[in-house]
C-alpha positions in Angstrom: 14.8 5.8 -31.4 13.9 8.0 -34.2 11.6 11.1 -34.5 9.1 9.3 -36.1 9.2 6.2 -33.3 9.4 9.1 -30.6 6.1 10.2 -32.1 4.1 7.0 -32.9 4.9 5.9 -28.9 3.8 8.8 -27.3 0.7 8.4 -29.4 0.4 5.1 -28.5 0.9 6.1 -24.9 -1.9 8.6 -25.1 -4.2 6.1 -26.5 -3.7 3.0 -24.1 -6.1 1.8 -21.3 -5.5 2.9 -17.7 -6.6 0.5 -15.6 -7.5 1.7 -11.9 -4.1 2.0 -10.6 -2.2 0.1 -14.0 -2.4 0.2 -17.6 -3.7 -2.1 -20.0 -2.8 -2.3 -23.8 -4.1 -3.7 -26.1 -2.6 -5.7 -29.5 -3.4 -4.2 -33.1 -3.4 -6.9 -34.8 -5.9 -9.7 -34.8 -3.8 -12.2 -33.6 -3.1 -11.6 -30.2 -0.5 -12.9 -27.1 -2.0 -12.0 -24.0 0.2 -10.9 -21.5 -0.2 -10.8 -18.1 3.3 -8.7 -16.0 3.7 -9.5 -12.3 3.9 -6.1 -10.8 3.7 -5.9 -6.7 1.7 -2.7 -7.4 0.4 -1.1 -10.4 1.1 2.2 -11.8 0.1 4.2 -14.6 3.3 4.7 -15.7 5.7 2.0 -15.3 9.4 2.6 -17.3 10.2 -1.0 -18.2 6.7 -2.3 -19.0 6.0 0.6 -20.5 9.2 -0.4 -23.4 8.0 -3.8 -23.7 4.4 -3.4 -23.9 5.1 -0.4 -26.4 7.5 -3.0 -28.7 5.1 -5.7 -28.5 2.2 -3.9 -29.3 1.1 -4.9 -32.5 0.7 -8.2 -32.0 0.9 -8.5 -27.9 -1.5 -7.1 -25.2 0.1 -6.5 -21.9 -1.8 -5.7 -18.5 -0.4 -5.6 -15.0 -1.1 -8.2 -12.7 -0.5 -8.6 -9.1 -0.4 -10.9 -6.5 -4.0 -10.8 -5.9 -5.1 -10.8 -9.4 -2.9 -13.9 -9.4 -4.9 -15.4 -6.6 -8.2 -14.4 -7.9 -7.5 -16.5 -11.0 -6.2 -13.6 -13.4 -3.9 -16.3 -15.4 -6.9 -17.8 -16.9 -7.0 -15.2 -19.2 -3.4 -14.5 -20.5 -1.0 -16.7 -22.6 2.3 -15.5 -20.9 3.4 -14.4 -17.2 6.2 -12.0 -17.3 8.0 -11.5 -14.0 11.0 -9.3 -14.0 13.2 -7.7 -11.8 12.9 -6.5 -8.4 13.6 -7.3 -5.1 13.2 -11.4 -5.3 12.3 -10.9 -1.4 9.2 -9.1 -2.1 8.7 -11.2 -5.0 8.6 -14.0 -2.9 6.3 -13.0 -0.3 3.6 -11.7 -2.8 3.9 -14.8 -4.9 4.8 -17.9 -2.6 1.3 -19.0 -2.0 0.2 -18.7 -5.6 3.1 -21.0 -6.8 0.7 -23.7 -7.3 -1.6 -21.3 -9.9 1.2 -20.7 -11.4 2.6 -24.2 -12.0 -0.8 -25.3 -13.2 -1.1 -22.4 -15.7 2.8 -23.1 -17.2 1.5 -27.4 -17.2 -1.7 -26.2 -19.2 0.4 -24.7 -22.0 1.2 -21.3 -20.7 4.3 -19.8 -20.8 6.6 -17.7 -18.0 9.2 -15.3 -18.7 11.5 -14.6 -15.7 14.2 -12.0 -15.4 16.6 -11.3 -12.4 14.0 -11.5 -9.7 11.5 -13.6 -11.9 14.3 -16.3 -12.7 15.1 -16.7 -8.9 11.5 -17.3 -8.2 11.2 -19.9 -10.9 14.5 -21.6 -9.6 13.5 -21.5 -6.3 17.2 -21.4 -5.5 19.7 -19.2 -5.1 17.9 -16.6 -2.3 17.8 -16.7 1.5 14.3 -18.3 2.3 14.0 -20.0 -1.5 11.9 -23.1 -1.2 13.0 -25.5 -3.3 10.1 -27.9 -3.8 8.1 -25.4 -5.6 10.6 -25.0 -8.2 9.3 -24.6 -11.8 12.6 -26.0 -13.3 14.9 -28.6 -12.4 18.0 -26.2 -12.8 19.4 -24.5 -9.4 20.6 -21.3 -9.5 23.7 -19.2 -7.4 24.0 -15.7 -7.6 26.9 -12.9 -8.6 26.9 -9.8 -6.2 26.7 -6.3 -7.7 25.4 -3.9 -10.6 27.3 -3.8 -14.3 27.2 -6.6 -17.0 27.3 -9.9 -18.2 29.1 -11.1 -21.2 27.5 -14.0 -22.7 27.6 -16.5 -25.5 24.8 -18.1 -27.1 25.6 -22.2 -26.5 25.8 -24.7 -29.1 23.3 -26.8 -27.9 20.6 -27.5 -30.9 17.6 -26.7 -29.2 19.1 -23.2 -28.0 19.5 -22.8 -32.2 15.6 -22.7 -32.8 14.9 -20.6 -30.0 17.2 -17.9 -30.2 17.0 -15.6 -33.0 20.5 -15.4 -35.5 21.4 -12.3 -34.0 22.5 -13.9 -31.2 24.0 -17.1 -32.4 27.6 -18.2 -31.6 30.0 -15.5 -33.4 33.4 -14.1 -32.6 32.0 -11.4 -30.3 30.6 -12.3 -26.9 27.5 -9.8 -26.1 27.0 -8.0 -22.7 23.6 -7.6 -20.9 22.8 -5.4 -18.0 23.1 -7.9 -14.6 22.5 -6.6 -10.9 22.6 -9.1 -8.8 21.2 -11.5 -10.8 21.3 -15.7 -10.4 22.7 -17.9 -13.0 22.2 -21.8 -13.5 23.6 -25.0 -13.7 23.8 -27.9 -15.8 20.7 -29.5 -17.2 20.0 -32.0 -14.7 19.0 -36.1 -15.8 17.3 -36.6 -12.2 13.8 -36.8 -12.0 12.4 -33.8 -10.3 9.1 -32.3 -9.7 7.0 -29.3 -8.5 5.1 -30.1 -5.1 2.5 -27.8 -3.8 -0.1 -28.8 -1.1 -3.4 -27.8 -2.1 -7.1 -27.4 -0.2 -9.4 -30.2 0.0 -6.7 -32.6 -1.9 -3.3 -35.1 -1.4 -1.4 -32.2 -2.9 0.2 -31.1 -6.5 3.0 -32.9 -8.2 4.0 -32.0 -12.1 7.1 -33.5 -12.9 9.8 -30.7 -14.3 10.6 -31.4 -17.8 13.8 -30.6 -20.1 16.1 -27.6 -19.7 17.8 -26.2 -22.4 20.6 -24.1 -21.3 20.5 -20.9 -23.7 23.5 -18.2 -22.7 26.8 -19.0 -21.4 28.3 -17.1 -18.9 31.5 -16.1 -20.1 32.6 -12.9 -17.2 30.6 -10.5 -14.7 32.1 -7.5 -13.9 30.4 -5.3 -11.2 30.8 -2.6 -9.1 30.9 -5.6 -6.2 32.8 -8.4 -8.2 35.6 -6.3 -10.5 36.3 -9.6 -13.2 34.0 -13.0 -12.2 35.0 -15.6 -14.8 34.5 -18.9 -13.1 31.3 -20.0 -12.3 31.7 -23.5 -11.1 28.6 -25.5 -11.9 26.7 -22.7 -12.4 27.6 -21.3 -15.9 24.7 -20.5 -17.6 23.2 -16.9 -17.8 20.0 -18.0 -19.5 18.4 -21.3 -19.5 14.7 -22.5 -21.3 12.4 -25.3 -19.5 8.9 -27.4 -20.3 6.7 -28.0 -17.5 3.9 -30.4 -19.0 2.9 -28.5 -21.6 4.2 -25.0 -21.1 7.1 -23.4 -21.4 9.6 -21.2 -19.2 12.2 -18.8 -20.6 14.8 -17.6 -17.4 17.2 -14.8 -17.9 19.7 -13.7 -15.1 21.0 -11.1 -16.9 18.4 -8.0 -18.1 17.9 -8.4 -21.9 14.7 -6.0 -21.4 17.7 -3.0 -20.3 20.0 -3.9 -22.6 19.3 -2.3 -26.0 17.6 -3.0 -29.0 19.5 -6.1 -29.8 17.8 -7.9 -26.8 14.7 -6.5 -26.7 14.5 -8.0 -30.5 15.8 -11.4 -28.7 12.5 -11.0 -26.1 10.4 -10.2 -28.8 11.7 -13.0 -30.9 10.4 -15.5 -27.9 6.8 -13.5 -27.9 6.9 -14.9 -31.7 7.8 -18.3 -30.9 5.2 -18.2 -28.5 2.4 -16.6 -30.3 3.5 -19.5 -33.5 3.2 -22.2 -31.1 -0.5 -21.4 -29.2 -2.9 -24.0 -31.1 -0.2 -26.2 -32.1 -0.1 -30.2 -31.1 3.1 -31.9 -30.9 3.0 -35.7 -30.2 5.3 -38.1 -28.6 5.4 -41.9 -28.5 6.5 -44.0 -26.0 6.2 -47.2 -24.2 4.8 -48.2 -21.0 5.7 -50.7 -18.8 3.5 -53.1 -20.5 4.9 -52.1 -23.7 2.1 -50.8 -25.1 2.1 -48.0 -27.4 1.2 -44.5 -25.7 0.4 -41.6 -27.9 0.5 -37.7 -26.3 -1.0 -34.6 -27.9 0.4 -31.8 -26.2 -1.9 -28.8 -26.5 0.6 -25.9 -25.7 -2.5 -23.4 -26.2 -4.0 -24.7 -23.1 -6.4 -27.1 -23.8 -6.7 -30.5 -22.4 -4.0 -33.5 -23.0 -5.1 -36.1 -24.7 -3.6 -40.0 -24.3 -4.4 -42.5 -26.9 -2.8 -46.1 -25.5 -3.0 -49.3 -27.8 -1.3 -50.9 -30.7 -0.2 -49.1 -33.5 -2.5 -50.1 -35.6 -5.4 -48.7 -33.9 -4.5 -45.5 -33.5 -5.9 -42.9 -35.9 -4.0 -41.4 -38.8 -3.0 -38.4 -37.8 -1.2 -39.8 -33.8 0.4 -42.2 -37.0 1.5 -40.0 -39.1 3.0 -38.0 -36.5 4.8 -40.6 -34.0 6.4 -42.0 -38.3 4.2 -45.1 -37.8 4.0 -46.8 -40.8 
């Protein structure tokens, strides 16, 4: 960091909100993502949120949340949950009940970030006392004992190419991320799958997991616990991307967030793709089982789906023009 970036963040540190026992910052641009990071207790000073919330902060806010903000209804108000590392133990005690807030706010267009401890969680897989059924993706994950690195390669799958920033892409040298004791995934799965919660005064919550797109391939772990790891079975993937209705999740075993500037600009590349896609609609055509057209708006900023059903001719202009009716 230079003298002139050593100065401008402890400015901005000087000048952020402290929030009873957390901080708060706020974005300087107009155009604001509104973060909310899972914390299991706040602090004034907090090392890693502290680097993110300082490289976001033009055109991010970030505030620290915990479980009971998170039951009190707190993700109403951000665009993006961020749950990192930690002990996925404690991670899952604190969160476990509000699994079902959390599904709801990813189907409404809202986005998760999960690292180490927040991948786990979003996996439920890979831990002693996961619970499966309240996954938030399809993909399973296993674990790798140990503290030291990850090398990984970007994959060539084409979706992986839009959400990953050049930097990164497939080139002759793999890159290595900071990894203690982190899960990795497997294989993008073809089975239908869902997230099942119970819920008060109702049958229950089911949201059917939608595609993974696996992001980083594991290529070796080497830690202070597991000297050279370089077969991973069906579980090769260090980083993997997933829709639930209308949201998005972005999982990381590895630490990009402690692994130097490259991947921080590879985290803050996702906070753009993010911010560009809140307000957007993207629609999809299909056919039921009466084969009858079915247009989807997907509101990724959180606002309400909308279903047209009928023939083609009369839906309005703009479901046409998307779904290349003529």
């Amino acid at each position: 960091m230079s003298n002139s970036e050593v100065v401008q963040k402890a400015r901005w540190r000087m000048e952020r909100d402290e929030v009873g026992d957390g901080f708060e910052t706020q974005a300087t641009e107009s155009e604001t993502v509104r973060v909310g990071a899972f914390v299991l207790e706040k602090e004034r000073w907090h090392r890693t949120l502290d680097r993110l919330a300082f490289r976001w902060h033009p055109f991010a806010s970030v505030r620290q949340v915990d479980a009971k903000d998170v039951a009190a209804g707190v993700l109403d108000g951000v665009d993006v949950l961020w749950v990192g590392g930690g002990s996925v133990f404690d991670f899952h005690e604190a969160l476990h009940g509000c699994m079902a807030r959390i599904a709801q706010f990813i189907e409404r267009g809202g986005a998760y970030i999960g690292v180490c401890a927040g991948a786990f969680l979003a996996a439920g897989s890979g831990y002693n006392g996961a619970v499966r059924k309240t996954a938030l993706v399809s993909a399973e994950a296993s674990w790798t004992k140990g503290l030291g690195s990850a090398t990984v390669t970007a994959t060539q799958h084409a979706h992986a190419h839009a959400l990953l920033p050049d930097s990164v892409q497939p080139a002759p040298h793999p890159h290595q991320l900071y990894f203690s004791n982190g899960p990795h995934f497997d294989s993008p799965r073809t089975s239908s799958t869902s997230f099942k919660a119970s819920s008060s005064g109702s049958s229950g919550i089911r949201i059917p997991h939608g595609p993974v797109t696996p992001l980083l391939r594991l290529t070796r772990i080497h830690t202070d616990a597991c000297s050279d790891r370089t077969d991973f079975g069906r579980y090769p993937f260090a980083a993997v991307h997933a829709k639930l209705g209308s949201g998005q999740l972005f999982l990381f075993g590895p630490h990009p967030e402690a692994s130097g500037a490259l991947w921080g600009d590879v985290l803050t590349h996702i906070m753009h793709l993010i911010a560009s896609s809140r307000g957007e609609a993207s629609a999809r055509c299909c056919e039921d089982d009466g084969n009858q057209l079915v247009v989807e708006c997907d509101h990724t900023a959180g606002g309400s789906d909308e279903c047209v059903a009928g023939d083609s001719e009369d839906l309005p202009a703009s479901h046409k023009k998307k779904c290349n009716i003529a």
